[in-house]
mmCIF file as Biopython writes it, N, C-alpha, C and O atoms, coordinates in Angstrom:
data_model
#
loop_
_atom_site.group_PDB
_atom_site.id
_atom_site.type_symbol
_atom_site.label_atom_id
_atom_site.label_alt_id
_atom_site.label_comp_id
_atom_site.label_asym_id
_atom_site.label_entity_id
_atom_site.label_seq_id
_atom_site.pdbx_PDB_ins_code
_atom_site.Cartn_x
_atom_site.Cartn_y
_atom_site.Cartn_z
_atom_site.occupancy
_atom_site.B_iso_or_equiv
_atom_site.auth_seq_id
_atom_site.auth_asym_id
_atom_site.pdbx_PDB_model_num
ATOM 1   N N  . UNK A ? 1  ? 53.775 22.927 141.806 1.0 0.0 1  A 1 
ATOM 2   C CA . UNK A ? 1  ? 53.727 22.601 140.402 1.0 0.0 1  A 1 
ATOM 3   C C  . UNK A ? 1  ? 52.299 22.263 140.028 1.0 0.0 1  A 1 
ATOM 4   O O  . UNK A ? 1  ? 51.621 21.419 140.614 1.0 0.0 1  A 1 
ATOM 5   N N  . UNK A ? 2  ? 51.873 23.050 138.928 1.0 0.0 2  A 1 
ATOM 6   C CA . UNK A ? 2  ? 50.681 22.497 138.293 1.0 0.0 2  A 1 
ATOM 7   C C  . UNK A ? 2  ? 50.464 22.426 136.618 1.0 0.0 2  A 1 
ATOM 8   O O  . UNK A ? 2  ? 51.341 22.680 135.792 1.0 0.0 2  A 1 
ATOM 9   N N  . UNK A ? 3  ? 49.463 22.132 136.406 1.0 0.0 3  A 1 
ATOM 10  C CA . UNK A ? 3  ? 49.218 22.212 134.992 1.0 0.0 3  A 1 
ATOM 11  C C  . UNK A ? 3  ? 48.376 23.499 134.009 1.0 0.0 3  A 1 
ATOM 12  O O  . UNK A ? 3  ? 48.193 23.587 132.795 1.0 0.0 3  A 1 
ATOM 13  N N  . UNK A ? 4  ? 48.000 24.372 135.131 1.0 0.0 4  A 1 
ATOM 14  C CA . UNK A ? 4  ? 47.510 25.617 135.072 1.0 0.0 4  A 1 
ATOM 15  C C  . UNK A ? 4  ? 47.462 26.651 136.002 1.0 0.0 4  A 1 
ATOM 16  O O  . UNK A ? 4  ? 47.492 26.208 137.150 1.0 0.0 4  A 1 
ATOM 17  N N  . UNK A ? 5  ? 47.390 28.010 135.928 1.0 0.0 5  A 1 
ATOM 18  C CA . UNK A ? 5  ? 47.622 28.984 136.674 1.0 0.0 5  A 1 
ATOM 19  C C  . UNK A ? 5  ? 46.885 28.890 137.754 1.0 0.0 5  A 1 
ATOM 20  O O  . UNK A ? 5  ? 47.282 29.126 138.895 1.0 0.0 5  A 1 
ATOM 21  N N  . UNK A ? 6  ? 45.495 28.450 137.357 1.0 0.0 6  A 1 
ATOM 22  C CA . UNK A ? 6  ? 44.344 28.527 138.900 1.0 0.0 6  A 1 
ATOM 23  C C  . UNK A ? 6  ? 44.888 27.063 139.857 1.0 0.0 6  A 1 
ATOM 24  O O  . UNK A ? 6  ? 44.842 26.874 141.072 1.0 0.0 6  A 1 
ATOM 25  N N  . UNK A ? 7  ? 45.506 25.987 138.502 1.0 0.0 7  A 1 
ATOM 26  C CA . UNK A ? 7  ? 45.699 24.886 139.681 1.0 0.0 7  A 1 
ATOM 27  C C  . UNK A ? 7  ? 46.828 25.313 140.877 1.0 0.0 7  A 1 
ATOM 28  O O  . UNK A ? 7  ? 46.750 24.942 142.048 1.0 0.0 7  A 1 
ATOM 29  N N  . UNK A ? 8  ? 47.845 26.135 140.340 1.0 0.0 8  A 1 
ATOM 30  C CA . UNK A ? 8  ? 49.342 26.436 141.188 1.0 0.0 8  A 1 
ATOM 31  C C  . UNK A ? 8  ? 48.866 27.438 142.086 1.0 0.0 8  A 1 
ATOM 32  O O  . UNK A ? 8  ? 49.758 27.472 142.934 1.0 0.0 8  A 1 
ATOM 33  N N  . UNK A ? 9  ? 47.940 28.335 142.439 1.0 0.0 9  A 1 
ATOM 34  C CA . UNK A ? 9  ? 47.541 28.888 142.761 1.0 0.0 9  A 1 
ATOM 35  C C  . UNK A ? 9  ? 46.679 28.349 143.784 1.0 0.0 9  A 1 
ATOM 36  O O  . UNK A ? 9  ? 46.756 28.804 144.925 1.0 0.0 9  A 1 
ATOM 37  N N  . UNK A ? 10 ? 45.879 27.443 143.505 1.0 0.0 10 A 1 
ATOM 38  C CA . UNK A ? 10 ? 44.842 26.409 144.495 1.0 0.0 10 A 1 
ATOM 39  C C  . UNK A ? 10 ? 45.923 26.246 144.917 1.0 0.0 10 A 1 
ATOM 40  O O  . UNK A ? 10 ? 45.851 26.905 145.954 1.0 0.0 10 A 1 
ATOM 41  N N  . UNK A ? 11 ? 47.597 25.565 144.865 1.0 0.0 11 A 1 
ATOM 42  C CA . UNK A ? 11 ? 48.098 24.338 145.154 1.0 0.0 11 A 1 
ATOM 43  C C  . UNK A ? 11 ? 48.862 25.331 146.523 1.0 0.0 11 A 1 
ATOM 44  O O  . UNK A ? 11 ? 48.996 24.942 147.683 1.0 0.0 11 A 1 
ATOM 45  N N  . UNK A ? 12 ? 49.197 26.411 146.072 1.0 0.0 12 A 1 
ATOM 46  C CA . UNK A ? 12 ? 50.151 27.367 146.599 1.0 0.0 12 A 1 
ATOM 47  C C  . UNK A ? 12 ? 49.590 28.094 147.937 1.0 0.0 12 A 1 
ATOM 48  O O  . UNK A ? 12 ? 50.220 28.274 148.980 1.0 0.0 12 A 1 
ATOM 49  N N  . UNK A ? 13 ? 48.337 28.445 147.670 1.0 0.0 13 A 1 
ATOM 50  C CA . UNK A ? 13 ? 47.664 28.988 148.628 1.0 0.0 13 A 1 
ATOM 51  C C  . UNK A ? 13 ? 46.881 27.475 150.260 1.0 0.0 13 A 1 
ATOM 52  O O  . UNK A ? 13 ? 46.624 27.650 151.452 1.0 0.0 13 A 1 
ATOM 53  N N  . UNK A ? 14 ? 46.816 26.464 149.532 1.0 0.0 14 A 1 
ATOM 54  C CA . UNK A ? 14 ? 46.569 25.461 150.622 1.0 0.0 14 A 1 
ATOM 55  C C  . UNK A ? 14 ? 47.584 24.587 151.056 1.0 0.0 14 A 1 
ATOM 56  O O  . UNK A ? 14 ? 47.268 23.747 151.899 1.0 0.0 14 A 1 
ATOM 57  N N  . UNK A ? 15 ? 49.114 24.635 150.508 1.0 0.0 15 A 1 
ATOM 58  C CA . UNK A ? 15 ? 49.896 24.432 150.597 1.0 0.0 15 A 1 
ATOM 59  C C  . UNK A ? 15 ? 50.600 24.930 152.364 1.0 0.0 15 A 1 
ATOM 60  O O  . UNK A ? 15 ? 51.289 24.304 153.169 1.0 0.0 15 A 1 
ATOM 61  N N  . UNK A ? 16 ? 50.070 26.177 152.380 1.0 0.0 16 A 1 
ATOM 62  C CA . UNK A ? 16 ? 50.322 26.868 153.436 1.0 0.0 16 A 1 
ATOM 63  C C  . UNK A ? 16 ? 49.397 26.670 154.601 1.0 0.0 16 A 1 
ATOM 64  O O  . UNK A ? 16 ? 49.798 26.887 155.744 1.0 0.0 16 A 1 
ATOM 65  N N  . UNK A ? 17 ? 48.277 26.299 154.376 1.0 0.0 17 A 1 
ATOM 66  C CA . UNK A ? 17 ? 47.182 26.058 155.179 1.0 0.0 17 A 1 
ATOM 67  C C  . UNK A ? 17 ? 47.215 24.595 155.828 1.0 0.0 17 A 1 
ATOM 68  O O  . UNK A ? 17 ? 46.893 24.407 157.001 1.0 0.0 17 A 1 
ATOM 69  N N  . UNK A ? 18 ? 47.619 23.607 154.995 1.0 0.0 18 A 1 
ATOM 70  C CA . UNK A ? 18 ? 47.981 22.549 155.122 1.0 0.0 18 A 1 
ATOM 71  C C  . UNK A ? 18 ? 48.894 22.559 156.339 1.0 0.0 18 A 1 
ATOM 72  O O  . UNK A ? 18 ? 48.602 22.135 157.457 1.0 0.0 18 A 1 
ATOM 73  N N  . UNK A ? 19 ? 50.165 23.165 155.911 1.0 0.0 19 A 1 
ATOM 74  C CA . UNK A ? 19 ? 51.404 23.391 156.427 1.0 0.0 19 A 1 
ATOM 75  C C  . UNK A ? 19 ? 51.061 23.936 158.356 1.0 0.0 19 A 1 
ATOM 76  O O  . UNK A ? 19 ? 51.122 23.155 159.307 1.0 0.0 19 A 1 
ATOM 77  N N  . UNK A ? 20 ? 50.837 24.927 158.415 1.0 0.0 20 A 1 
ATOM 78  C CA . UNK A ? 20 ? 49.837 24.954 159.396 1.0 0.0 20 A 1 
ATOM 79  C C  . UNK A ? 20 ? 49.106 24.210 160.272 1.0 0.0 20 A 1 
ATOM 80  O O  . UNK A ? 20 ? 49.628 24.126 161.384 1.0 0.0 20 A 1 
ATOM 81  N N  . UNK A ? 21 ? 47.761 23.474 160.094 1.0 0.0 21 A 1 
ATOM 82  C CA . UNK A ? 21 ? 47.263 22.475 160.324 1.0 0.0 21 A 1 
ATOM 83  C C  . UNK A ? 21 ? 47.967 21.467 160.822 1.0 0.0 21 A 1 
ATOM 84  O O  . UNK A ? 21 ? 47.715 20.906 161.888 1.0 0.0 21 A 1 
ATOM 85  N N  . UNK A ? 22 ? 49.311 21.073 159.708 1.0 0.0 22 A 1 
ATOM 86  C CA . UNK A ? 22 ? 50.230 19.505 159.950 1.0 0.0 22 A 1 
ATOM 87  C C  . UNK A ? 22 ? 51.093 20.129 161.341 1.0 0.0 22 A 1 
ATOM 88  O O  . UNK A ? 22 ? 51.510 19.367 162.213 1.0 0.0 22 A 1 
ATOM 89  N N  . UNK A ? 23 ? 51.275 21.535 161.395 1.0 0.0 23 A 1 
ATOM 90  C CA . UNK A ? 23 ? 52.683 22.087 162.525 1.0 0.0 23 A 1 
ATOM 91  C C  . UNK A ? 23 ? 51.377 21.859 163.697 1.0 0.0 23 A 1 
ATOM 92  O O  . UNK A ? 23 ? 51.672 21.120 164.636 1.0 0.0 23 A 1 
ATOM 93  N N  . UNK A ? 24 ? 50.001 22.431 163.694 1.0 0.0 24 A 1 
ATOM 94  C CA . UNK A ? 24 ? 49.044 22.390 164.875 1.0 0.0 24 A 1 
ATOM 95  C C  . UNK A ? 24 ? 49.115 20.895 165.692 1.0 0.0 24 A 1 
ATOM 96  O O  . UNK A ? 24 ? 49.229 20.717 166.905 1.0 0.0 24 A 1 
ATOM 97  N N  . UNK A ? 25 ? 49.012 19.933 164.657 1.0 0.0 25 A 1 
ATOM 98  C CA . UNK A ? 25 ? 48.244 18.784 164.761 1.0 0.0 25 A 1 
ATOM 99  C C  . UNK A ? 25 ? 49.924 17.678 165.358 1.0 0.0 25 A 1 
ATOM 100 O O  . UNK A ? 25 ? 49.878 16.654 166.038 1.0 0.0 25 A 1 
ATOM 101 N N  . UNK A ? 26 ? 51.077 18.293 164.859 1.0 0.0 26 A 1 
ATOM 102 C CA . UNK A ? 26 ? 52.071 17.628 165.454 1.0 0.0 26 A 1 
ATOM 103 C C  . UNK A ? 26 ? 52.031 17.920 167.017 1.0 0.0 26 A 1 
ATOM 104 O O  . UNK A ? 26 ? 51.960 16.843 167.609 1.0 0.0 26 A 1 
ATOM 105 N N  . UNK A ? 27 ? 52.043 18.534 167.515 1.0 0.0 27 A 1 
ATOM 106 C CA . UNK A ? 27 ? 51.978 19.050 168.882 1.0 0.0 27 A 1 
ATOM 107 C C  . UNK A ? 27 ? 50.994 18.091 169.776 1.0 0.0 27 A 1 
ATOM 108 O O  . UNK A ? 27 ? 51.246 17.690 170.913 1.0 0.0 27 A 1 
ATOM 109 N N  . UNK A ? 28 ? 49.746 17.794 168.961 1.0 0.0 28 A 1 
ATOM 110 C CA . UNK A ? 28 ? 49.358 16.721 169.600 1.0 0.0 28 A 1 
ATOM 111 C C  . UNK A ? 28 ? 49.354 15.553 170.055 1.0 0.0 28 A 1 
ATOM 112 O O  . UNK A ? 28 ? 48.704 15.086 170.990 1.0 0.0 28 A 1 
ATOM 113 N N  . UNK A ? 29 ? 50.740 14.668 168.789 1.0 0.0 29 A 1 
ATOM 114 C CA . UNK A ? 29 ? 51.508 13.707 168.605 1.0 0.0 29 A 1 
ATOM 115 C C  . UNK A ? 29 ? 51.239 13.648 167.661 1.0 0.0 29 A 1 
ATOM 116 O O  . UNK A ? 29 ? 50.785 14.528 166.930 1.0 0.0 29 A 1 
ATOM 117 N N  . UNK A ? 30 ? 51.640 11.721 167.290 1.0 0.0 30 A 1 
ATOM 118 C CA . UNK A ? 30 ? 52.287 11.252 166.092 1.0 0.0 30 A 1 
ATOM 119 C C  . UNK A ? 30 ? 50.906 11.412 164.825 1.0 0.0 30 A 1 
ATOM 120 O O  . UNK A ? 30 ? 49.683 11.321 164.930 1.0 0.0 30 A 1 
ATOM 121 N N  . UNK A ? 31 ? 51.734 11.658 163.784 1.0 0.0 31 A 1 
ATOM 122 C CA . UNK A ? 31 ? 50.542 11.528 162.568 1.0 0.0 31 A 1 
ATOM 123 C C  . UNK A ? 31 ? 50.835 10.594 161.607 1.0 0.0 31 A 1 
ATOM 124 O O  . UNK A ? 31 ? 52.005 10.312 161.349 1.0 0.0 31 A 1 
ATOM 125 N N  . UNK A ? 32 ? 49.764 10.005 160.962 1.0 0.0 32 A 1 
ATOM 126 C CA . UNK A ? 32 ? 49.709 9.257  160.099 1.0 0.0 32 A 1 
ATOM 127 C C  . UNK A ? 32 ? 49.123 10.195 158.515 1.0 0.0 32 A 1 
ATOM 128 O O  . UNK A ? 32 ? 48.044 10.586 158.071 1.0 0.0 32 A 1 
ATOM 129 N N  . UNK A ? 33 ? 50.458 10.223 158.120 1.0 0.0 33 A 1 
ATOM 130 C CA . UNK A ? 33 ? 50.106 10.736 156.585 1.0 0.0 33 A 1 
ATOM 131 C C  . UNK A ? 33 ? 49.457 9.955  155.512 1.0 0.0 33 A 1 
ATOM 132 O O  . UNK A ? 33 ? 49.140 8.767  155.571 1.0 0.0 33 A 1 
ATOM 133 N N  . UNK A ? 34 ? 49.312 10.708 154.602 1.0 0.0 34 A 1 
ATOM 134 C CA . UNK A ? 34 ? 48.671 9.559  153.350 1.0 0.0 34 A 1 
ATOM 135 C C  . UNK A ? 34 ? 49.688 8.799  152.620 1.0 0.0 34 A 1 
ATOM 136 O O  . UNK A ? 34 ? 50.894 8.986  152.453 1.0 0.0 34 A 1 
ATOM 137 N N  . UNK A ? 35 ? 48.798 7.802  152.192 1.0 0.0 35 A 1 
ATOM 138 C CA . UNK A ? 35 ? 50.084 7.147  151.557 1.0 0.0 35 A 1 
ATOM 139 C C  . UNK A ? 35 ? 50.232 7.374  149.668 1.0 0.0 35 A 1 
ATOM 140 O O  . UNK A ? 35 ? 49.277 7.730  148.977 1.0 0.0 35 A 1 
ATOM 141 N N  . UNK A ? 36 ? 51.045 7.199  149.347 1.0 0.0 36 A 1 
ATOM 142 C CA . UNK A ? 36 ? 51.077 7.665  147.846 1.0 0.0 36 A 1 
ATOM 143 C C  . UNK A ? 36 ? 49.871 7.846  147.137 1.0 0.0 36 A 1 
ATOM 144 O O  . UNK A ? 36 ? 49.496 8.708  146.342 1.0 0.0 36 A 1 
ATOM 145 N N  . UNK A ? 37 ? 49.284 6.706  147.666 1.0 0.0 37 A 1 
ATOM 146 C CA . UNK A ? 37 ? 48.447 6.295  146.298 1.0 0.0 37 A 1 
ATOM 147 C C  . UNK A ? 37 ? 46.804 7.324  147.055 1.0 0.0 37 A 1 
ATOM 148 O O  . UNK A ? 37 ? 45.805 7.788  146.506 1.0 0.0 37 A 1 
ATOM 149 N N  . UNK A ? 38 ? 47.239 7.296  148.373 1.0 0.0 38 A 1 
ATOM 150 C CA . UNK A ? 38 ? 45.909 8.159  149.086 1.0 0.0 38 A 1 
ATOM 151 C C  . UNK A ? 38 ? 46.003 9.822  148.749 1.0 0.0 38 A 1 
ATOM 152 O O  . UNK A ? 38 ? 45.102 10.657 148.667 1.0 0.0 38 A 1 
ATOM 153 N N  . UNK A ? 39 ? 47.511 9.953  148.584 1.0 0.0 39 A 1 
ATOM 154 C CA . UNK A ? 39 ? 47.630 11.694 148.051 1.0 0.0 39 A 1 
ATOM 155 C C  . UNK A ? 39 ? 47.076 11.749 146.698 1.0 0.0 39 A 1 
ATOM 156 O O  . UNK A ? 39 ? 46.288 12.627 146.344 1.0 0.0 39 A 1 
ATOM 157 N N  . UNK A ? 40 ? 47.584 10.601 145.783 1.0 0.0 40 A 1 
ATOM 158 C CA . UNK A ? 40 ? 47.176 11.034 144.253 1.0 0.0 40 A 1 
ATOM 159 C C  . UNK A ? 40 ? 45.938 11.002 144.671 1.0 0.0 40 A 1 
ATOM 160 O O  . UNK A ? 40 ? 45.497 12.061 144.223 1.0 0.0 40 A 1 
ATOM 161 N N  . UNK A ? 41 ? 44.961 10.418 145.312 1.0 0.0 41 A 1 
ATOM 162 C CA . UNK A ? 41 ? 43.302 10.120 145.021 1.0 0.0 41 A 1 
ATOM 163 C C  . UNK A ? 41 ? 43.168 11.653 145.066 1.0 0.0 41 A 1 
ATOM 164 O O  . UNK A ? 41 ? 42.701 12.215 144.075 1.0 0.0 41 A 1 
ATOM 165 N N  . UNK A ? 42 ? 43.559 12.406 146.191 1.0 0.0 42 A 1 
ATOM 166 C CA . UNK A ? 42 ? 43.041 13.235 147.238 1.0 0.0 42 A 1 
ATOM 167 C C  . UNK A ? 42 ? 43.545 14.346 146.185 1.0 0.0 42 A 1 
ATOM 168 O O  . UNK A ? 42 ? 42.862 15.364 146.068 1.0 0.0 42 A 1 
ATOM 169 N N  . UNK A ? 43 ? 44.590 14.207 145.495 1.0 0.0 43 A 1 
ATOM 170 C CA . UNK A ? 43 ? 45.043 15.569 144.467 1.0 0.0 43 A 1 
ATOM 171 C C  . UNK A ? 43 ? 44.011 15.553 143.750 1.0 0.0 43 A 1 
ATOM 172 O O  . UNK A ? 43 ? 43.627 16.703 143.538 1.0 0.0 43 A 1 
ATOM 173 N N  . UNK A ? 44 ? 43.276 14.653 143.198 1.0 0.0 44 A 1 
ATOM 174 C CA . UNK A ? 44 ? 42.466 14.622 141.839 1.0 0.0 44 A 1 
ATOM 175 C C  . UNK A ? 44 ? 41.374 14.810 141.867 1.0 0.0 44 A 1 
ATOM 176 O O  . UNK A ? 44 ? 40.674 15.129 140.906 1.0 0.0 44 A 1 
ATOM 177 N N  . UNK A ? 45 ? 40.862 14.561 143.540 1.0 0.0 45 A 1 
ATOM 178 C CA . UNK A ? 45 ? 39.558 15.169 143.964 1.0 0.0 45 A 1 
ATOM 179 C C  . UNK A ? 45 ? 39.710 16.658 143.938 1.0 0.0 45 A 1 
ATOM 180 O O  . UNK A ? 45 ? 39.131 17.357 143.106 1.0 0.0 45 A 1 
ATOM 181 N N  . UNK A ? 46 ? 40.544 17.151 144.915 1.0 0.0 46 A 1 
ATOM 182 C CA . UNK A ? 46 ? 40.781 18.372 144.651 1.0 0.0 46 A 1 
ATOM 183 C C  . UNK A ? 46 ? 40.982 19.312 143.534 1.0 0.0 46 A 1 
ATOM 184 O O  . UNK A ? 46 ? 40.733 20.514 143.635 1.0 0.0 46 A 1 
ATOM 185 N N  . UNK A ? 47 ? 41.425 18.761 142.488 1.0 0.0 47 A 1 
ATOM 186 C CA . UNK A ? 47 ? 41.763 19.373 141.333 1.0 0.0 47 A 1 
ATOM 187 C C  . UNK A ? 47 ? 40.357 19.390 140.523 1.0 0.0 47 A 1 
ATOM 188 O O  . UNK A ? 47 ? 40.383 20.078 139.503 1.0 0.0 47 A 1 
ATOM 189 N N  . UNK A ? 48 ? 39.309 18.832 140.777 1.0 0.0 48 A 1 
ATOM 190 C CA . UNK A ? 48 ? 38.005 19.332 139.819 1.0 0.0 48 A 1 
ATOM 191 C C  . UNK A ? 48 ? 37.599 19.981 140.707 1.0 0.0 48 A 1 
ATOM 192 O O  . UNK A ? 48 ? 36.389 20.047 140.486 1.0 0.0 48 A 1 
ATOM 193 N N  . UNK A ? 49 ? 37.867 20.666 141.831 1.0 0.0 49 A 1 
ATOM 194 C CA . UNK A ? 49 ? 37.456 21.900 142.090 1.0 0.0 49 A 1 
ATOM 195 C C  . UNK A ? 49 ? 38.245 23.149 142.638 1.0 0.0 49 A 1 
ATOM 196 O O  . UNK A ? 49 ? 38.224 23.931 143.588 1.0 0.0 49 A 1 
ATOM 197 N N  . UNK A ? 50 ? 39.003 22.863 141.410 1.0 0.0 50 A 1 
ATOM 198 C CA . UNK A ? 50 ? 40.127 24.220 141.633 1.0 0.0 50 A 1 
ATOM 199 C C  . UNK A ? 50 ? 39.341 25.451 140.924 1.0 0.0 50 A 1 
ATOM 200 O O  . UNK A ? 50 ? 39.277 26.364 141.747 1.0 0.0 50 A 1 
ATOM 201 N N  . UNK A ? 51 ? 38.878 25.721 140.011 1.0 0.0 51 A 1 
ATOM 202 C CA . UNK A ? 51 ? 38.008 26.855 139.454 1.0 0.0 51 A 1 
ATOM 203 C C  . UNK A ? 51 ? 37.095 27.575 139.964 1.0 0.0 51 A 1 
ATOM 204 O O  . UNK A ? 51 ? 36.725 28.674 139.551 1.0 0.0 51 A 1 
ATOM 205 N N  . UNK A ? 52 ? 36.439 26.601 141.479 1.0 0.0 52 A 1 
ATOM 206 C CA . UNK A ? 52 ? 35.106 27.526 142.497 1.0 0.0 52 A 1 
ATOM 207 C C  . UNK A ? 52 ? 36.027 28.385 142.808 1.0 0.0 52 A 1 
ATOM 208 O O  . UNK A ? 52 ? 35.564 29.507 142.603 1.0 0.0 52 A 1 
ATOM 209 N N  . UNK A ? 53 ? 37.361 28.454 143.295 1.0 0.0 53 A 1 
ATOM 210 C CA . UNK A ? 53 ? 37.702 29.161 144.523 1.0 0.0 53 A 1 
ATOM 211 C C  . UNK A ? 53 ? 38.544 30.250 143.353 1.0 0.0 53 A 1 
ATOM 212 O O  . UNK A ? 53 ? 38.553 31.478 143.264 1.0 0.0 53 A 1 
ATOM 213 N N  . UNK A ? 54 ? 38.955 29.590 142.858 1.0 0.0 54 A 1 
ATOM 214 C CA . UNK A ? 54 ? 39.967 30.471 141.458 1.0 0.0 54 A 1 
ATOM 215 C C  . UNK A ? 54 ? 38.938 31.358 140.948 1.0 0.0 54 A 1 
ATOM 216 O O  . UNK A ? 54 ? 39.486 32.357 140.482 1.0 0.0 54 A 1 
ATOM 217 N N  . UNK A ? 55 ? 38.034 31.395 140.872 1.0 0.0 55 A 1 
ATOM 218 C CA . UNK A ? 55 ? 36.668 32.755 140.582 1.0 0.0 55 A 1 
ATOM 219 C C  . UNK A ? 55 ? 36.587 33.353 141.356 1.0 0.0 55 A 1 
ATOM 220 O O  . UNK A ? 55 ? 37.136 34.439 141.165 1.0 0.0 55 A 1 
ATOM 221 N N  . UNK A ? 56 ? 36.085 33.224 142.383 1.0 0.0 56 A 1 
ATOM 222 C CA . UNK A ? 56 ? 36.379 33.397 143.876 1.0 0.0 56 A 1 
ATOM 223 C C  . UNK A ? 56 ? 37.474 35.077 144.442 1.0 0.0 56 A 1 
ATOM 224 O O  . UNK A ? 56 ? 37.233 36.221 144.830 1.0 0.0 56 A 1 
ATOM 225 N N  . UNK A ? 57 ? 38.478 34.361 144.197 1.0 0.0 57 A 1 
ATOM 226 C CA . UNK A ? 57 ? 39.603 35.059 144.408 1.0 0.0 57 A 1 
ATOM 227 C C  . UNK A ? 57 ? 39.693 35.880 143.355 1.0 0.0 57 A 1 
ATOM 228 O O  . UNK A ? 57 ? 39.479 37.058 143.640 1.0 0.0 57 A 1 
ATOM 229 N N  . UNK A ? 58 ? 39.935 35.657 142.250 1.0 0.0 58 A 1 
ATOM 230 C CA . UNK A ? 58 ? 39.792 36.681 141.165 1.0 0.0 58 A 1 
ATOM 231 C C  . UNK A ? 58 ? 38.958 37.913 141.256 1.0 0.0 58 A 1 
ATOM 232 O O  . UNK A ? 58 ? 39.442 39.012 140.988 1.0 0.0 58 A 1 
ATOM 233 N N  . UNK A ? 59 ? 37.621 37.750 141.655 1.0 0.0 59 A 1 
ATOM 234 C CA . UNK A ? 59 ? 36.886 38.462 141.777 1.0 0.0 59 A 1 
ATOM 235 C C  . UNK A ? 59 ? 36.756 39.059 143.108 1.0 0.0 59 A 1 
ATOM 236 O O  . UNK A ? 59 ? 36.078 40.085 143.055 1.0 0.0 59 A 1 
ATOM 237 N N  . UNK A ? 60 ? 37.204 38.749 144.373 1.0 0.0 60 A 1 
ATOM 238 C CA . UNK A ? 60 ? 37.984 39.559 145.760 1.0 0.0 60 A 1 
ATOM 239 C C  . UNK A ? 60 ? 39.603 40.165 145.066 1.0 0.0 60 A 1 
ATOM 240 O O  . UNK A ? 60 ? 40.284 41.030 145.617 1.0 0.0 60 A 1 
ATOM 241 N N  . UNK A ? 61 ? 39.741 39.897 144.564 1.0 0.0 61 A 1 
ATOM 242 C CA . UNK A ? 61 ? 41.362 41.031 144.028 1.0 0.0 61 A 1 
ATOM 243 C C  . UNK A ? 61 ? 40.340 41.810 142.994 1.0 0.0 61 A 1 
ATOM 244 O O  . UNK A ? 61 ? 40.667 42.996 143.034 1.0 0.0 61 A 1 
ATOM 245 N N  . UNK A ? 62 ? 39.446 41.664 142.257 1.0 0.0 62 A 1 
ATOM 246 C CA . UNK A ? 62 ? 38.705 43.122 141.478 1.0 0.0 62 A 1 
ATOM 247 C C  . UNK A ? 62 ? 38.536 43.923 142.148 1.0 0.0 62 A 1 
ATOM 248 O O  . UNK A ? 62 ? 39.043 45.036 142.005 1.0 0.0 62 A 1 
ATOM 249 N N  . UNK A ? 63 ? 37.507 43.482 143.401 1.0 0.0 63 A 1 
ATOM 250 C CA . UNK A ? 63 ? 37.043 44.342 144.315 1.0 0.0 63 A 1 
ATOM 251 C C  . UNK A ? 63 ? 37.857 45.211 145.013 1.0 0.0 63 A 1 
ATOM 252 O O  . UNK A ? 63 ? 37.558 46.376 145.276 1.0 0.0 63 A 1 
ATOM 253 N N  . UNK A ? 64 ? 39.015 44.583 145.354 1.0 0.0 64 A 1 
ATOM 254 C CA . UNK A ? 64 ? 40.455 45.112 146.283 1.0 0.0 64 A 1 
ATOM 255 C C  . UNK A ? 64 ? 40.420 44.956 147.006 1.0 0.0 64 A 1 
ATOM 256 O O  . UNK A ? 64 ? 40.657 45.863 147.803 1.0 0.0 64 A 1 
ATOM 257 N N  . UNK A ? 65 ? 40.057 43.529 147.516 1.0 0.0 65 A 1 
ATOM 258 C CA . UNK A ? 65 ? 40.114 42.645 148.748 1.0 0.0 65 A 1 
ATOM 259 C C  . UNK A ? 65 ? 41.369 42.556 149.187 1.0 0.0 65 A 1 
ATOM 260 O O  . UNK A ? 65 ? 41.843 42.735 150.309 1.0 0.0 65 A 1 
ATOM 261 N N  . UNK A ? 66 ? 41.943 42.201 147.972 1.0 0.0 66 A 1 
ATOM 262 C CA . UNK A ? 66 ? 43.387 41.616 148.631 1.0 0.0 66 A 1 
ATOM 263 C C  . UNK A ? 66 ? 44.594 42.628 148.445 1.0 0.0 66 A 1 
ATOM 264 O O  . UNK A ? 66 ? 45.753 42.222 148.535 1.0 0.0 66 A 1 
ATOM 265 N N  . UNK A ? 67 ? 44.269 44.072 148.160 1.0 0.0 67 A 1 
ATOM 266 C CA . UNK A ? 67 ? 45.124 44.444 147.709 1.0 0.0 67 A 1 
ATOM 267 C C  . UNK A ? 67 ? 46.375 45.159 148.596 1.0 0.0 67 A 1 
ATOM 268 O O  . UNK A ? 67 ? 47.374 45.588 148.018 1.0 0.0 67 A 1 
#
């Protein structure tokens, strides 16, 4: 869920990367997640730089990077 196309898109694409990372990093043992108030910080950092990568990508699917 976001509030714009490039944010759901940031959210969707590291969502998976994340996902990943958390399955790698269990194997090593126990993890300590963030806590509420450490995810909102960490969303809002992230979210003023959802537009570098959202150009980014836009412009690798012109080319037919991704196609």
């Amino acid at each position: 869920m976001g509030i714009s196309l490039p944010q759901v898109v940031f959210r969707a694409i590291y969502l998976e990367v994340n996902a990943r990372l958390q399955s790698e990093a269990m194997k090593l043992g126990s993890i300590n997640f963030l806590t509420s108030e450490e995810a909102r910080l960490a969303a809002a950092g992230n979210d003023i730089h959802v537009l570098r990568p959202w150009m980014l990508w836009k412009n690798e699917i012109a080319k037919g990077k991704f196609a």
